[in-house]
C-alpha positions as CSV (number, residue, x, y, z in Angstrom):
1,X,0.0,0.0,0.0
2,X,1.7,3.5,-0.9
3,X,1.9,5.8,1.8
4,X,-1.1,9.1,1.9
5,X,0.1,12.4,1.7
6,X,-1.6,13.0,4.9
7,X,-1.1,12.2,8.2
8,X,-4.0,9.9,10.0
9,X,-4.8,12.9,12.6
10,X,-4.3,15.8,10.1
11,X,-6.7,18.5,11.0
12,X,-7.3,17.3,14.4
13,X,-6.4,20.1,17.3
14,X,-5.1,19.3,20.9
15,X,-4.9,21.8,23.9
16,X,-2.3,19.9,25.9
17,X,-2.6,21.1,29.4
18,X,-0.4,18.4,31.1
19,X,3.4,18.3,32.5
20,X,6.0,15.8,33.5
21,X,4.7,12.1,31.7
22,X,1.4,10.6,31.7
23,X,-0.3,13.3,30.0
24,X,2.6,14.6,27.9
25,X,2.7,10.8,26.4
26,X,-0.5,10.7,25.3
27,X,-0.2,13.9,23.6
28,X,3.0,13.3,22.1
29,X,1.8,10.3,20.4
30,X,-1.6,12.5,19.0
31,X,1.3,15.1,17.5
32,X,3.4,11.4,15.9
33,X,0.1,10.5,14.1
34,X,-0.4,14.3,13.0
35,X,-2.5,15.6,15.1
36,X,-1.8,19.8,16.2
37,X,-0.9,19.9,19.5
38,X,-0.4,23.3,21.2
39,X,0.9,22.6,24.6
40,X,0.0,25.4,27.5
41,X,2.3,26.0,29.3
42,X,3.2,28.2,32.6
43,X,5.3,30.9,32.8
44,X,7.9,28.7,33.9
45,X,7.5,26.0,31.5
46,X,7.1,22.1,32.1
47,X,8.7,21.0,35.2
48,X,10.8,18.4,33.0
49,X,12.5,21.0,31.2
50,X,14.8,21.6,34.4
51,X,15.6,17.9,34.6
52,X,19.2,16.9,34.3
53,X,21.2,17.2,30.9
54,X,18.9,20.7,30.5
55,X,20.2,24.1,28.5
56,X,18.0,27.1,29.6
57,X,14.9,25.8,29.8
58,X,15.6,23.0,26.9
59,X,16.2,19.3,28.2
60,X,16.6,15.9,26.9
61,X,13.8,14.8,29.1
62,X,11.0,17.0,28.0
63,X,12.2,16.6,24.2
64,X,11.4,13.1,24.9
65,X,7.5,13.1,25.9
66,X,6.8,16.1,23.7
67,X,8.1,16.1,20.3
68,X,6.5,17.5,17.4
69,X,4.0,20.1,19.6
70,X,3.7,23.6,19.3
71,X,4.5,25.8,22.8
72,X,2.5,28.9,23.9
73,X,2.9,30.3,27.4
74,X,-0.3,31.9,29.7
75,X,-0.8,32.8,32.5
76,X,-3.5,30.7,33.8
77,X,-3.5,32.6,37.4
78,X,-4.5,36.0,35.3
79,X,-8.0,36.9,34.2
80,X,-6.8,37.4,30.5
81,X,-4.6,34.1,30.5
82,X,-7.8,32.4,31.3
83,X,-9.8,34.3,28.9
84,X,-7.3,33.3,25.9
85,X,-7.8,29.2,27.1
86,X,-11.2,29.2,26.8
87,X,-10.7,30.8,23.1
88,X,-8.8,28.8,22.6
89,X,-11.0,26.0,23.7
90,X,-13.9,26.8,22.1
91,X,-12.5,25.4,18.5
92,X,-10.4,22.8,19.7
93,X,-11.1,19.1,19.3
94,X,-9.3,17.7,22.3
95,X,-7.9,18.2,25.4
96,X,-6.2,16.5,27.9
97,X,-5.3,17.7,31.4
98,X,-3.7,15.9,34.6
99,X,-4.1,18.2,36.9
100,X,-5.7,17.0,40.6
101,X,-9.5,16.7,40.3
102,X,-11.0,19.9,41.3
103,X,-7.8,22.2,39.6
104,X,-9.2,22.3,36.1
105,X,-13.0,22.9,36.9
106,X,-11.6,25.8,39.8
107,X,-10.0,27.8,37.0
108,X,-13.2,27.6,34.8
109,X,-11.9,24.8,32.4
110,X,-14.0,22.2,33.5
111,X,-15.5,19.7,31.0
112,X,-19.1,20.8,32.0
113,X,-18.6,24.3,31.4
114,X,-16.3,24.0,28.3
115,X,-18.7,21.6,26.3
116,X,-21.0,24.0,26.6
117,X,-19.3,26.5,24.8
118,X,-18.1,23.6,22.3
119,X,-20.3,20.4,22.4
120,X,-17.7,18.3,20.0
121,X,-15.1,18.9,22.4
122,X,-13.3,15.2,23.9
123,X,-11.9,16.1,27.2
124,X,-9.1,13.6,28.8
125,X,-8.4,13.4,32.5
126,X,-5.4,11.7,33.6
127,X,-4.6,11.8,37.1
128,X,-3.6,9.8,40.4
129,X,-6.2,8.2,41.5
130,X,-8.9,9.3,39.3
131,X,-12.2,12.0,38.8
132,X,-14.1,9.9,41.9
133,X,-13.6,8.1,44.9
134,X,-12.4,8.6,48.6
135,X,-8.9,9.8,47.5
136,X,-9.4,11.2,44.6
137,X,-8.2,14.5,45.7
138,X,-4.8,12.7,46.1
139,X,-1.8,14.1,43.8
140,X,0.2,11.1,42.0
141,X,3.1,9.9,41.2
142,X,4.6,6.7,39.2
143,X,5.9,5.0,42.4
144,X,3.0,5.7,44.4
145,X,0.6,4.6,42.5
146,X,2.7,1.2,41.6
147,X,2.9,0.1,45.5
148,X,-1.1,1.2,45.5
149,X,-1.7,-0.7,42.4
150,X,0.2,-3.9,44.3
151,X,2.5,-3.8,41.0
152,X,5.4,-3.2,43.8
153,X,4.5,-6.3,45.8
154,X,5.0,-8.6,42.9
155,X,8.0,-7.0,41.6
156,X,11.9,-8.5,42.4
157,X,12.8,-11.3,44.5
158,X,11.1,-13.6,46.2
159,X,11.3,-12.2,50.5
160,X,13.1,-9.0,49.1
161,X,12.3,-5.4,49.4
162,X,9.6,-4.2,47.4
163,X,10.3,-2.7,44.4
164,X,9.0,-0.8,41.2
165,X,9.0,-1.6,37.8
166,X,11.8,0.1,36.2
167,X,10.1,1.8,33.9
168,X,7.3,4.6,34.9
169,X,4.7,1.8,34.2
170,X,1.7,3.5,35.3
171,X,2.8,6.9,33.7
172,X,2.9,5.6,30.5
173,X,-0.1,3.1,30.4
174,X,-2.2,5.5,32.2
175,X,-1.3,8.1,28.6
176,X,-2.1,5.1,26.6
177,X,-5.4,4.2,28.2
178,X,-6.4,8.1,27.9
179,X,-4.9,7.8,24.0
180,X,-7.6,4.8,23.6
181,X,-10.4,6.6,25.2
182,X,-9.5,9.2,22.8
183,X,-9.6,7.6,19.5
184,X,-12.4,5.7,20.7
185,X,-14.5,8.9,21.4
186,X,-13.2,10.3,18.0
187,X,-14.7,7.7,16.7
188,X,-18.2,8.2,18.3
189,X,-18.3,11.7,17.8
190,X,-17.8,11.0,13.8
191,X,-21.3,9.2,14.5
192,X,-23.1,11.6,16.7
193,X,-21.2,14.6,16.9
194,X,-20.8,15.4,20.4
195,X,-17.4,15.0,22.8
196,X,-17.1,13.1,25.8
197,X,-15.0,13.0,29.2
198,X,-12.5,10.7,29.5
199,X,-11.1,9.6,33.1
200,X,-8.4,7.8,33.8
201,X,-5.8,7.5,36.2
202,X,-1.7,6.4,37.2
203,X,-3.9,3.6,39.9
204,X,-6.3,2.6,37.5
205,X,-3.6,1.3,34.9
206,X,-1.8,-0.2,37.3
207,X,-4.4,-2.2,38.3
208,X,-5.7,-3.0,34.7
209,X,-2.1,-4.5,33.9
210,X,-2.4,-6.7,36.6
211,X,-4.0,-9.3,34.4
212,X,-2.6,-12.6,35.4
213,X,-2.1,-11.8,39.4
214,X,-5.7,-10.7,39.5
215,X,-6.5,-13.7,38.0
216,X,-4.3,-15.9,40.2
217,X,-6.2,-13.6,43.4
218,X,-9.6,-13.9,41.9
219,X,-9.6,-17.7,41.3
220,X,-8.9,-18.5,44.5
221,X,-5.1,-18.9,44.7
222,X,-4.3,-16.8,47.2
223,X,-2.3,-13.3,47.4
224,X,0.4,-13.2,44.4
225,X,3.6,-12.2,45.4
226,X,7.1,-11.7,44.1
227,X,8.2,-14.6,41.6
228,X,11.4,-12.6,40.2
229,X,11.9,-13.5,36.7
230,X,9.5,-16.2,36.8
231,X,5.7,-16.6,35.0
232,X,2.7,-17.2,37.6
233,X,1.0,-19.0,35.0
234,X,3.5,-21.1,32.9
235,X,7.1,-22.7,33.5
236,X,9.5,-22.5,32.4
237,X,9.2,-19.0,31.6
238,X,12.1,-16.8,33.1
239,X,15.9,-15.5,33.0
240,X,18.2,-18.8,33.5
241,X,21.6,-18.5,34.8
242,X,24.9,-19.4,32.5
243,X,28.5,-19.5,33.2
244,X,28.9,-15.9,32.3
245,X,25.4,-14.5,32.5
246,X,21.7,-15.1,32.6
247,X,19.3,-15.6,29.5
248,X,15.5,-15.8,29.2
249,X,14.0,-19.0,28.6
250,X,10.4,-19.2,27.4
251,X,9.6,-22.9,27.2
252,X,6.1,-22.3,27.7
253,X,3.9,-25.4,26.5
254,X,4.3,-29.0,25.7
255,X,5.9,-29.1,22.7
256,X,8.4,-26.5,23.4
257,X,9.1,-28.1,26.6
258,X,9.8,-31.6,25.2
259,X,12.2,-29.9,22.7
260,X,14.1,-28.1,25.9
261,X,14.3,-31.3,27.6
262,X,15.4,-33.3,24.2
263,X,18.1,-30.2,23.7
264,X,19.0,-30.3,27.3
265,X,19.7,-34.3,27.0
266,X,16.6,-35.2,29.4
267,X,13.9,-36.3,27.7
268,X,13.0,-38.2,30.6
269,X,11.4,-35.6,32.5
270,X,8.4,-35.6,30.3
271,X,7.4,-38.7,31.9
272,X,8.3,-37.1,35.9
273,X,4.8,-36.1,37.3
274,X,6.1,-33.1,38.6
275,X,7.0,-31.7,35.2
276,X,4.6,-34.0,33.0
277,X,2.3,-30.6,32.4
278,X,2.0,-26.9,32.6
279,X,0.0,-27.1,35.6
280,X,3.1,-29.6,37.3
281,X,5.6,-27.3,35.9
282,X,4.6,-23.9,37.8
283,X,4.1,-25.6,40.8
284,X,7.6,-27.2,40.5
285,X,9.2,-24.7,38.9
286,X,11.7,-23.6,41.5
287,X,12.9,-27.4,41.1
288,X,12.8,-27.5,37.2
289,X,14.7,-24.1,36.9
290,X,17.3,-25.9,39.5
291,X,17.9,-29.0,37.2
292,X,17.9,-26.3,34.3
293,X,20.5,-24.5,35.4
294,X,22.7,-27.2,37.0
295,X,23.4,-28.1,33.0
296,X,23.3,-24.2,31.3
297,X,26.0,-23.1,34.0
298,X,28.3,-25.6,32.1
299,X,28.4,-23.2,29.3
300,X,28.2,-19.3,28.7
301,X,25.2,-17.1,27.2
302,X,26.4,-17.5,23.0
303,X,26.5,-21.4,23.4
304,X,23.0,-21.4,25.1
305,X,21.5,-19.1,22.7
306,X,22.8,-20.1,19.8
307,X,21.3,-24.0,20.7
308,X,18.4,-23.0,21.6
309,X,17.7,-20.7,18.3
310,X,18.9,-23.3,16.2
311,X,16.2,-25.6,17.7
312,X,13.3,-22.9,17.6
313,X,12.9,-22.6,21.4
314,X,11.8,-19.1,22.6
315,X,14.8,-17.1,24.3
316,X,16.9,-14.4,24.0
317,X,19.5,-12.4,26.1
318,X,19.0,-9.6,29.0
319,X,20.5,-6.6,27.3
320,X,21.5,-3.0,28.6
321,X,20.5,-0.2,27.1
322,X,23.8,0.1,25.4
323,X,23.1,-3.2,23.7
324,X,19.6,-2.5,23.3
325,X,19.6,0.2,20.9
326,X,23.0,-1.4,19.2
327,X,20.7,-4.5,18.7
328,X,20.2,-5.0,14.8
329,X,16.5,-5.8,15.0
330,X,15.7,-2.4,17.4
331,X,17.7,-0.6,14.5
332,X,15.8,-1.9,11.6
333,X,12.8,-1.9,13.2
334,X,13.7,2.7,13.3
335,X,13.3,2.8,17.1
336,X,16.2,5.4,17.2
337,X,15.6,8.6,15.4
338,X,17.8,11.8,15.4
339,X,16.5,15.3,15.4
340,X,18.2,18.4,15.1
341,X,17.5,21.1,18.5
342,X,18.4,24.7,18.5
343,X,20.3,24.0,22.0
344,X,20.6,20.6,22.6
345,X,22.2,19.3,19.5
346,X,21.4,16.6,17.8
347,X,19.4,14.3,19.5
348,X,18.6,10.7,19.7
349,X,15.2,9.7,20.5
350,X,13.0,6.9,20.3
351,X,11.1,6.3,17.7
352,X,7.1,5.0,17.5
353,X,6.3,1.1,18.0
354,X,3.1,2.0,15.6
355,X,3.6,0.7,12.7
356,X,1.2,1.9,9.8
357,X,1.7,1.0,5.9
358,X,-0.3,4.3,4.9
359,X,-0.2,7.0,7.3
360,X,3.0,6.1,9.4
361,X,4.1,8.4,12.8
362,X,5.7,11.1,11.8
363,X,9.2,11.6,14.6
364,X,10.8,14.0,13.0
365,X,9.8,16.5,14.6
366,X,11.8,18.2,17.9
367,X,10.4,19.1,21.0
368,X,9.3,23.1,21.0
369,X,11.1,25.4,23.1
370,X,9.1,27.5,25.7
371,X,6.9,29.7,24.2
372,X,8.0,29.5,21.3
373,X,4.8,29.5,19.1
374,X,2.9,31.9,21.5
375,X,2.5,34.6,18.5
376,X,1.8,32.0,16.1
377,X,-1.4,30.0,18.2
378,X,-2.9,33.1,18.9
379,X,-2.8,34.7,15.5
380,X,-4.4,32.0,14.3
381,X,-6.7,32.5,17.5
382,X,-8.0,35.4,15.4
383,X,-6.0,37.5,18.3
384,X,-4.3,41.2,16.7
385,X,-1.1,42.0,17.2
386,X,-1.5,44.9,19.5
387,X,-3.7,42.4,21.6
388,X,-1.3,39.9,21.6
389,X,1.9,42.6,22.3
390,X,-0.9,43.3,25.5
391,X,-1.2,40.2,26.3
392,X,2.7,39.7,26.7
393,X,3.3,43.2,28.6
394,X,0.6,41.9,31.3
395,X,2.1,38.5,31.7
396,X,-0.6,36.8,30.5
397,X,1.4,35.5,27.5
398,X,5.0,34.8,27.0
C-alpha cells in the first residue's frame, strides 16, 4: 500500500494542558500521528524542562515526551490568560489535562462548562487516582501509584524489598489508556457529533495491567507475590543462569518443553509427574529451573543461545541499554531517530512502536522550546497583534 500524503490525525487540534509524563505521552503520540498539538504552558514551562542534561529551559527529558507540539505560554493565574484558554478552547477538538480533580473545573476549564461552549469537544483526564472516589483528591506519582496498584508487591525477588517496575509503568499506560479513550470517542463523535470525558488515572492502569495476578487472586489462589523472573501461570518461563550470564528461557507449553528437555539431553522428565504438564511445571518450577540450570552453567550465554535458536525454542539475552539500541533488529525496526535542537544538538530519540503501511508516525519533529509558538497559536486564534503585544506586557502570555 503506498503511503497518503496525509497524516492519519491531520486537522485534528489538541490543547495539551499536562506536564512531566502521563499526559505529555499521550499527547506526544496525537502530535506522531499528525494531530496539532499546542501545549499550554506556565510561565515557567514544564517541570521536565529543568531535569538533568537541561540548557536554559531546553532538556533531553521533556524533548522526549513532547516532540512535534507547538508551545505557547499563559498565564492561567491572570483573568486574561484564562480568557485566551477558553478561546482557545472553544475550537479545539481535544484536550487532555492531569491536573488533581477539582484544579481544572476551579480555574473555569471544567468539562461541563467547556462543552458548553463547544459540544464536539473530547476532554481527557489523567490523574492519580482518578475524577471519583475517597482519594481522589490525592496528587500522584509513578511510584505511588505502583505500590497502591500492588504492582510493587510482585515486583523483584522472592522475600526481598519491594520494588518498582523500572520503567514509569503506570505513567505511560495511564497516557495510553487516555490515547484509547481518545480515538475511541473520536470515533463516536464521527457518528453523533458530540465530545465526551474521559477519566483515567496512574492507579487505575496499574491495576488494569495486573491481568494474570488478578486472576491468580480472583480464582482462589491466594495473594500473588514476588516470583522474580518467573511466570505465575507457565514454566518455564524466566531469566536462566549461564556460566557468564543469565538468559530468558520461554519454554512455555508441551511441545516446546519436550524440545528443551530433548536439547538439554533429558527427555526423561516428560514422563516425571512433577514436570509431566504446565500445571506440574509452575508448581515445580523452582525445582525444574534448578535441574535447568545445574546443566546451562556448564556453558556461557552464545553457546545457550545459539542451541536454543537453532532448535526454535523461545529465548533471548538480558540486554543494557547500550546493547539495546546497538541491537540489529531495534535498528531496523527505526526505534532510534535523530533530530536536530536549537540548543541541545542533535538528538537521539526513540522512535514510535506504531507501525502503519499508509499514514506512518511522523518523529521528526523536535520538542518546541518554551513559548516558542505563543504569537503564532494566537494569530491564528484570530488574536491582533496589539492584543497579543498586551497580552505579553501583562504576563498573561509569553
Amino acid at each position: 500500500m503506498t503511503k497518503s500524503s496525509s497524516p492519519a490525525l491531520k486537522g485534528l487540534r489538541v490543547l495539551d494542558v499536562t506536564q512531566v509524563m502521563a499526559g505529555p505521552f499521550c499527547s506526544m503520540l496525537l502530535a506522531d500521528l499528525g494531530a496539532d498539538v499546542i501545549k499550554i504552558e506556565p510561565p515557567a514551562g514544564d517541570s521536565t524542562r529543568q531535569m538533568p542534561g537541561a540548557v536554559g529551559a531546553d532538556s533531553p527529558s521533556f524533548n522526549a515526551v513532547n516532540r512535534g507540539k507547538r508551545s505557547i505560554v499563559l498565564n492561567l493565574k491572570s483573568d486574561e490568560g484564562r480568557a485566551v484558554f477558553v478561546r482557545l478552547a472553544a475550537s479545539t477538538d481535544i484536550l487532555i489535562e492531569n491536573y488533581r480533580p477539582g484544579v481544572m473545573t476551579g480555574l473555569g476549564f471544567g468539562y461541563a462548562a467547556l462543552a458548553q461552549l463547544n459540544p464536539r469537544l473530547i476532554y481527557a483526564s489523567i490523574s492519580g487516582y482518578g475524577q471519583t472516589g475517597p482519594q481522589r483528591g490525592k496528587g500522584g506519582f509513578d511510584l505511588i501509584a505502583q505500590g497502591v496498584a500492588g504492582i510493587m508487591s510482585i515486583t523483584g525477588e522472592p522475600n526481598g524489598a519491594p520494588m518498582k517496575a523500572g520503567v514509569p509503568l503506570t505513567d505511560l499506560s495511564a497516557g495510553l489508556f487516555a490515547l484509547v479513550g481518545i480515538l475511541a470517542a473520536l470515533e463516536n463523535r464521527h457518528r453523533t457529533g458530540i465530545g465526551q470525558q474521559i477519566d483515567t488515572s496512574l492507579v487505575d492502569a496499574g491495576v488494569a495491567l495486573s491481568v494474570w495476578e488478578a486472576t491468580e487472586y480472583f480464582s482462589g489462589m491466594g495473594v500473588p507475590d514476588a516470583m522474580g523472573s518467573a511466570h505465575r501461570m507457565n514454566a518455564p518461563y524466566q531469566a536462566i543462569k549461564c556460566a557468564d550470564g543469565y538468559i530468558t528461557l520461554g519454554a512455555a507449553n508441551e511441545r516446546l518443553f519436550r524440545r528443551l528437555a530433548e536439547v538439554l539431553g533429558h527427555a526423561e522428565w516428560m514422563q516425571r509427574p512433577e514436570f509431566a504438564d504446565n500445571a506440574s511445571r509452575v508448581r515445580n518450577r523452582q525445582a525444574l529451573a534448578d535441574r535447568i540450570e545445574s546443566i546451562t552453567s556448564q556453558h556461557p550465554c552464545a553457546h545457550w543461545l545459539a542451541l536454543l535458536e537453532a532448535n526454535d525454542i523461545p529465548c533471548g539475552p538480558i540486554n543494557d541499554y547500550a546493547q539495546v539500541f546497538a541491537d540489529p533488529q531495534v535498528v531496523a525496526r527505526e526505534m532510534v531517530v535523530q533530530t536536530d535542537h536549537p540548543t541541545l544538538g542533535r538528538l537521539n530519540t526513540l522512535g514510535s512502536a506504531i507501525k502503519m503501511s499508509a499514514t506512518p508516525p511522523d518523529v521528526s519533529r523536535r520538542a518546541p522550546q518554551l513559548g516558542e509558538h505563543t504569537n503564532e497559536v494566537l494569530r491564528e486564534a484570530g488574536f491582533s497583534s496589539s492584543e497579543i503585544a498586551a497580552l505579553r506586557r501583562s504576563g498573561a502570555a509569553g
